[in-house]
C-alpha positions as CSV (number, residue, x, y, z in Angstrom):
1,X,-36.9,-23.3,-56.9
2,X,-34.7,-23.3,-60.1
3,X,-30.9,-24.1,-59.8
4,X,-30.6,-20.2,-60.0
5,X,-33.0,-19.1,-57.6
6,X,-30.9,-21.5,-54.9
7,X,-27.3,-20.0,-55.7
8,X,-29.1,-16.1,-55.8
9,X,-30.8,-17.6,-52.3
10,X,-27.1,-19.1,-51.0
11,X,-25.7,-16.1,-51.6
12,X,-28.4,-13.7,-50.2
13,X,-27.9,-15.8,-46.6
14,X,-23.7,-15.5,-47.2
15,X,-24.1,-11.6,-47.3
16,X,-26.4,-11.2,-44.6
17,X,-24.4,-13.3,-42.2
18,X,-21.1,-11.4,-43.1
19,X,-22.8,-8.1,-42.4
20,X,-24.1,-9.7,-39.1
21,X,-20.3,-10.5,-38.2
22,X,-19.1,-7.2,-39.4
23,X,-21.5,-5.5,-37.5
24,X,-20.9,-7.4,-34.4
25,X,-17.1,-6.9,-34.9
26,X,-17.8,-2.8,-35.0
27,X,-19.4,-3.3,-31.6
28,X,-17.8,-1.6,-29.1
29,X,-16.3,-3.5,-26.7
30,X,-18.0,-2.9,-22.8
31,X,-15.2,-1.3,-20.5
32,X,-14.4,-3.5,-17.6
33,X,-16.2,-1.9,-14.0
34,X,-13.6,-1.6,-11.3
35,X,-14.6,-0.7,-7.8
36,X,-12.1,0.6,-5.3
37,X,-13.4,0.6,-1.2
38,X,-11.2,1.7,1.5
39,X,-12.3,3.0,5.5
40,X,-11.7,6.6,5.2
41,X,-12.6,10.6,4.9
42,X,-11.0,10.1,1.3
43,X,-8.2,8.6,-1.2
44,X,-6.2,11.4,-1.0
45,X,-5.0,11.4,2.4
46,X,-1.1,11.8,1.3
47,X,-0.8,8.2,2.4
48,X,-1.9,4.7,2.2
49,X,-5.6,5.4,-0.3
50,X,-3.5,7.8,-2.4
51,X,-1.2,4.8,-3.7
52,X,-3.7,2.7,-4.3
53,X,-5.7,5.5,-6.2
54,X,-2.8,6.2,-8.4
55,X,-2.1,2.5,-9.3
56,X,-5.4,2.3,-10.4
57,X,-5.5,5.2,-12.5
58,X,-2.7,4.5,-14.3
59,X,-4.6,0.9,-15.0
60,X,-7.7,3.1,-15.9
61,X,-5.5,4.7,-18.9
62,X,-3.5,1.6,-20.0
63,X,-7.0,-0.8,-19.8
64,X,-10.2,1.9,-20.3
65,X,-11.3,0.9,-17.3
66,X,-14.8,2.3,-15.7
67,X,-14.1,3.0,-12.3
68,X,-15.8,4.3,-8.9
69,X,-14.3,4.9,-5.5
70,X,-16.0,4.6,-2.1
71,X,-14.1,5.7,0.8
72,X,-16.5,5.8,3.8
73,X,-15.4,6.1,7.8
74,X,-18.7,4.0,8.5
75,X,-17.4,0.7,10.2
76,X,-20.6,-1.4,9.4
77,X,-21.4,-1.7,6.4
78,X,-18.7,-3.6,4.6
79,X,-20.8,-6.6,3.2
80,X,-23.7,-3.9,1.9
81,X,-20.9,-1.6,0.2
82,X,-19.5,-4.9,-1.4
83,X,-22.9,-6.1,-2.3
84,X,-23.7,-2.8,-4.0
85,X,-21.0,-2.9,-6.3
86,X,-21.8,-6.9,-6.8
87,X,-25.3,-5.8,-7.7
88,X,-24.4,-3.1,-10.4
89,X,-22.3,-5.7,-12.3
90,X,-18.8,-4.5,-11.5
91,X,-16.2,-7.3,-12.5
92,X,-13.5,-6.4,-9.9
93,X,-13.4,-5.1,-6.8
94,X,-10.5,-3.8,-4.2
95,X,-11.3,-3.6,-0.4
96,X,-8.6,-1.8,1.0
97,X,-7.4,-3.1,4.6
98,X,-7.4,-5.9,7.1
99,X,-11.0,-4.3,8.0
100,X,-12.8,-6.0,4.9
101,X,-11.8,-9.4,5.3
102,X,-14.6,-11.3,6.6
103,X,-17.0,-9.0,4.1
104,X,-14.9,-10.6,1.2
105,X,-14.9,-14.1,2.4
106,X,-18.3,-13.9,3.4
107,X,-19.4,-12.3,-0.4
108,X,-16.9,-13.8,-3.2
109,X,-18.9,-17.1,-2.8
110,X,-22.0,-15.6,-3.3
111,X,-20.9,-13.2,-6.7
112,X,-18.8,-15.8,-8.5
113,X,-18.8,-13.4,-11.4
114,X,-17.1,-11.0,-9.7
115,X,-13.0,-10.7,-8.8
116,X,-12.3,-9.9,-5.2
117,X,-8.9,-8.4,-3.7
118,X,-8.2,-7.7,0.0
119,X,-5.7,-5.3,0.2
120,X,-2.8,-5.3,3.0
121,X,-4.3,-8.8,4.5
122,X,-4.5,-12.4,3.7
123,X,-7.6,-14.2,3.3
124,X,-7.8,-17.3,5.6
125,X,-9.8,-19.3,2.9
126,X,-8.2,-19.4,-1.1
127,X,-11.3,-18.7,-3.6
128,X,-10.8,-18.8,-7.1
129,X,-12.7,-15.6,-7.7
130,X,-11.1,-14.0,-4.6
131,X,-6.9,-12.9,-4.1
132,X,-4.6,-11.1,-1.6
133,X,-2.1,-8.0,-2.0
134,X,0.4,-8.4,1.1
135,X,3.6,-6.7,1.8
136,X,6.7,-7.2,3.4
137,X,7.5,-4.2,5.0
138,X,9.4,-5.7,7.7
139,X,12.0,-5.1,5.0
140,X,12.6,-1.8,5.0
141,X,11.1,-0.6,8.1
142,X,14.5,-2.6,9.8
143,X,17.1,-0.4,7.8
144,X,14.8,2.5,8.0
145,X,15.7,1.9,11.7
146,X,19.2,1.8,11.3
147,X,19.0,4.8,9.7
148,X,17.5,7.3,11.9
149,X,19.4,5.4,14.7
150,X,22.5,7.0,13.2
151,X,20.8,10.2,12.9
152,X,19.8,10.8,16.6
153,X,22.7,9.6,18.1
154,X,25.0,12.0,15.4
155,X,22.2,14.7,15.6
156,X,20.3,14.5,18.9
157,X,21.3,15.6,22.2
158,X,23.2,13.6,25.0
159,X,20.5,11.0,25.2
160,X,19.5,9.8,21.5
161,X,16.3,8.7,21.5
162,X,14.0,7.6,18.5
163,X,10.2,7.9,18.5
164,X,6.7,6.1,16.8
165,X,3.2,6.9,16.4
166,X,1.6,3.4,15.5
167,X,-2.0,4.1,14.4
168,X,-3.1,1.0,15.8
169,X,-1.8,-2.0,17.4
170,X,-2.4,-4.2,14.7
171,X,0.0,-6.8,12.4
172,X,-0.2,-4.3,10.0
173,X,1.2,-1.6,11.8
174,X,3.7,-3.8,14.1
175,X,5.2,-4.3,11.3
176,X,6.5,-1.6,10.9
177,X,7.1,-1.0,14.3
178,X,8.9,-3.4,15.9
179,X,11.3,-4.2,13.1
180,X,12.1,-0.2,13.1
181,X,12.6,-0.9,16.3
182,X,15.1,-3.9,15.9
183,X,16.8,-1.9,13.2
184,X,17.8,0.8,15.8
185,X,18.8,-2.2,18.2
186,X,21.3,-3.2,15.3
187,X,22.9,-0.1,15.1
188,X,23.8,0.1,18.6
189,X,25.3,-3.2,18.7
190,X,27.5,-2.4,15.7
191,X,28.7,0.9,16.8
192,X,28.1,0.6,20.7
193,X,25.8,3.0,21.2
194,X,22.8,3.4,23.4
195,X,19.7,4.6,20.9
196,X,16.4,4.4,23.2
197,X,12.8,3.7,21.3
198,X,10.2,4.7,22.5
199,X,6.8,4.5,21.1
200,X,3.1,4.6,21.3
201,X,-0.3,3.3,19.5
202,X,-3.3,5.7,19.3
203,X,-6.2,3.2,17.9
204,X,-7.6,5.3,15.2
205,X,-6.1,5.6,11.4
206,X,-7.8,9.0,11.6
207,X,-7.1,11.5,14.5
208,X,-4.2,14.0,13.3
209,X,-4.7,15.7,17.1
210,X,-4.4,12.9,18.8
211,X,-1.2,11.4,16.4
212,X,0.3,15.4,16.8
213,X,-0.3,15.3,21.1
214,X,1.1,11.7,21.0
215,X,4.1,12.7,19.1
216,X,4.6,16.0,21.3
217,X,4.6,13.5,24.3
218,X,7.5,11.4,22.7
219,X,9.3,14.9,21.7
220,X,8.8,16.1,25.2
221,X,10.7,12.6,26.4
222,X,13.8,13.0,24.2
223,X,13.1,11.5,20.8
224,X,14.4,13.1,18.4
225,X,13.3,11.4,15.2
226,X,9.5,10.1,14.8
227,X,8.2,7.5,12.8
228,X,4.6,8.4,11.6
229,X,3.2,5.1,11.3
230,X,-1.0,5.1,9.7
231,X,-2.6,7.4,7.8
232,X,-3.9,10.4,8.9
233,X,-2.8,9.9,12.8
234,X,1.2,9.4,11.3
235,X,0.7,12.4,9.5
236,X,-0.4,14.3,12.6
237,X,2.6,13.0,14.1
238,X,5.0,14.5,11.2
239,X,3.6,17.5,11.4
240,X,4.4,17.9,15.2
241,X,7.9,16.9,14.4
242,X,8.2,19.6,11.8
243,X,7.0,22.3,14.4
244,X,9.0,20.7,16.9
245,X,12.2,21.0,14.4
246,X,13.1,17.2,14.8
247,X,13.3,14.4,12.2
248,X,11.1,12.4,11.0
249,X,10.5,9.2,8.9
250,X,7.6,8.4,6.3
251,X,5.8,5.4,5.0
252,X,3.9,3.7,2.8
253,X,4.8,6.1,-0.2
254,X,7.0,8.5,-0.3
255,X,5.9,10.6,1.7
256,X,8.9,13.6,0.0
257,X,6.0,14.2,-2.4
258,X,2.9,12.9,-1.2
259,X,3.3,15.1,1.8
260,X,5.3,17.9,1.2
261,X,4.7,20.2,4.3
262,X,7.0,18.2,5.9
263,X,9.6,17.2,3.2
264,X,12.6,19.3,5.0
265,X,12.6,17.0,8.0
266,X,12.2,13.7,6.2
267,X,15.4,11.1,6.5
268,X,13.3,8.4,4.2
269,X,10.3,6.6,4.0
270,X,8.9,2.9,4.1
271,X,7.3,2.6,1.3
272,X,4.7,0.0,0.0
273,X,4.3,0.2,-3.8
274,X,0.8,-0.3,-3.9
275,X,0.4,1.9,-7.1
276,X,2.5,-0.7,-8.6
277,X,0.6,-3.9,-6.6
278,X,-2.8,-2.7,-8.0
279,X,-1.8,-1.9,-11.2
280,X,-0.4,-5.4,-12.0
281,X,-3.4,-7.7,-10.5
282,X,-5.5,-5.0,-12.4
283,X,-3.4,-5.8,-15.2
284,X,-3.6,-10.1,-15.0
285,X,-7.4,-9.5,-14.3
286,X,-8.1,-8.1,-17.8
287,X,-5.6,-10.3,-19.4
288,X,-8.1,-12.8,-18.0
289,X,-5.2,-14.2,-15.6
290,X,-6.4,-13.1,-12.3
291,X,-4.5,-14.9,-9.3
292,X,-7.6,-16.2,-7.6
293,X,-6.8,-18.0,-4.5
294,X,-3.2,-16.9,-4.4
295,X,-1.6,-14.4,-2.8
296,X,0.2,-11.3,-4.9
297,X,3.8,-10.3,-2.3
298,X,5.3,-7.1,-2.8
299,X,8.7,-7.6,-1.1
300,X,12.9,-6.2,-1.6
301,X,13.4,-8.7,-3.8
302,X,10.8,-7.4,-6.1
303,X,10.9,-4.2,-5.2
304,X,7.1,-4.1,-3.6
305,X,8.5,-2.5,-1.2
306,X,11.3,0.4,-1.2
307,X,13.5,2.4,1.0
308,X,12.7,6.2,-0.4
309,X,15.5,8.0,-1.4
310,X,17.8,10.2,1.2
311,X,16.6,13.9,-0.6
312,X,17.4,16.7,1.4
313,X,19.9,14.2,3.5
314,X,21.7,13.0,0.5
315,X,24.8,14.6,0.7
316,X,24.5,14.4,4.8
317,X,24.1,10.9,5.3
318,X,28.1,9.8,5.5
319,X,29.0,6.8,2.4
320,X,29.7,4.6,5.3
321,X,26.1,4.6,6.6
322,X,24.6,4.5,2.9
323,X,26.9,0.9,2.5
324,X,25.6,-0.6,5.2
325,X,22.1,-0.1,4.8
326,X,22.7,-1.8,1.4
327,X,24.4,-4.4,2.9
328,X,21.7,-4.8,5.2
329,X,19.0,-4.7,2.8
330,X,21.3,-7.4,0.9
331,X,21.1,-10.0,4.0
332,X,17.4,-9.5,4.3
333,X,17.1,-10.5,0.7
334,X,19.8,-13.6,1.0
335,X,18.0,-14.5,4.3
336,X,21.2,-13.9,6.2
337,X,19.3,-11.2,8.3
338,X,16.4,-11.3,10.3
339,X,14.1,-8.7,10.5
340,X,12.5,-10.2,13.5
341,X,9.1,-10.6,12.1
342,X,7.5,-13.9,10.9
């Protein structure tokens, strides 16, 4: 080959492996497969799956994500959902609730191409490939307390009492529960009054009869705000407090919106801002800084979790009651207020 035959050569190879690049660069870029899995009839339950829907939505427009939801009341086939998704190559995958935990731990070893996160529980053994959403909502489940304390002993009858439907008596739902409870405590030291609690657990996320007769029973013994505390059973219990024309507190979103049938009676809920939790470990995942092995803590600080605003009971609640739940909610943060839960 003549000295022009190799530069006409050299130069063939050069233009065929720039339109190799080129056309490589043009490819379009696989979207990212993002499985959600929760216990439950569906993700729209007003509550709890709704939150963690809409924080992945809004990830699915930001990061053109390709995404699938499986919400399922079977209780036994946790590791077989996860594996399914494992299988068909998703790269992330949320398993809503303490109930997937040993599924995870038991899986993320065996699919170390795939992210795990266990929603609203820790996992007992750090994974690189594997991470944790938790919540503090001890924090505003205490003021929350406070709060409707005030309002049945200013609203109620002779006997103030305060109410809660807990779906199940779990850490997850004590914690709401028995720092509301603590928070009602606190207001009758301050002022000297004598709130009561009472309060009740049902075992099942998923009964709205059994959450409304539980609450009626609570009604029926002088409580005159309920806290609706899991899913569909809390919601069962607001309802019942709306056609029993008593008060009523919400939780983990705000429930003002999300559940509007019972808007009129709400003083505030406890909210968890999963849309915002899922959204950012969506969001380090495909900036290819997921938080394996650690744990992601939604807290006042932070604002992962949130008093809801007053709404109908703005201009009701008195500017006196409004200062100290902010000075409450200031000594949580500072540490110079216990909520009673570790």
């Amino acid at each position: 080959m003549n000295r022009s035959n190799q530069v006409l050569f050299l130069l063939a190879v050069i233009l065929v492996f720039s339109l190799s690049c080129n056309e490589k660069e043009d490819d379009p870029v696989e979207p990212y497969k993002v499985a959600m899995l929760a216990e439950g009839h569906s993700f729209d339950d007003m509550a709890f799956l709704q939150s963690c829907k809409e924080g992945m939505e809004r990830a699915q427009v930001d990061f053109e994500l390709e995404l699938d939801y499986d919400a399922d009341t079977t209780t036994d086939q946790y590791i077989q959902r996860l594996r399914y998704y494992c299988s068909n190559h998703f790269d992330l995958i949320f398993a809503i609730g303490y109930m997937w935990q040993d599924a995870v731990q038991s899986e993320d070893h065996m699919f170390p191409f795939t992210s795990f996160v266990l929603v609203d529980a820790a996992l007992s053994k750090s994974s690189t490939n594997s991470a944790s959403i938790l919540f503090n909502v001890d924090e505003v489940a205490y003021p929350i307390g406070f709060l409707c304390a005030y309002w049945a002993d200013t609203h109620g009858d002779d006997n103030p009492a305060l109410g809660y439907v807990g779906a199940m008596r779990i850490p997850q739902i004590r914690q709401f529960t028995e720092p509301f409870n603590l928070g009602a405590a606190r207001y009758n030291d301050q002022y000297d009054r004598n709130v009561d609690t009472l309060g009740v657990y049902t075992n099942s996320f998923f009964n709205m009869a059994l959450g409304k007769h539980l609450a009626d029973s609570l009604i029926n013994l002088g409580a005159d705000v309920i806290f609706g505390v899991g899913s569909v059973t809390g919601n069962g219990a607001l309802l019942k407090a709306k056609e029993r024309g008593v008060w009523a507190a919400g939780m983990d979103v705000d429930q003002y919106y999300s559940f509007p049938e019972v808007s009129d009676i709400l003083l505030s809920s406890a909210m968890k801002r999963l849309d915002n939790a899922i959204y950012d470990v969506t969001a380090a995942f495909v900036k290819d800084n997921f938080p394996g092995g650690d744990i992601y803590s939604g807290n006042l600080a932070n604002e992962g979790v949130q008093m809801a605003p007053y709404h109908d009971f703005e201009n009701q609640i008195p500017d006196s009651i409004k200062t100290e739940i902010e000075n409450i909610k200031a000594g949580i943060i500072n540490g110079t207020i216990s909520t009673g839960w570790d």
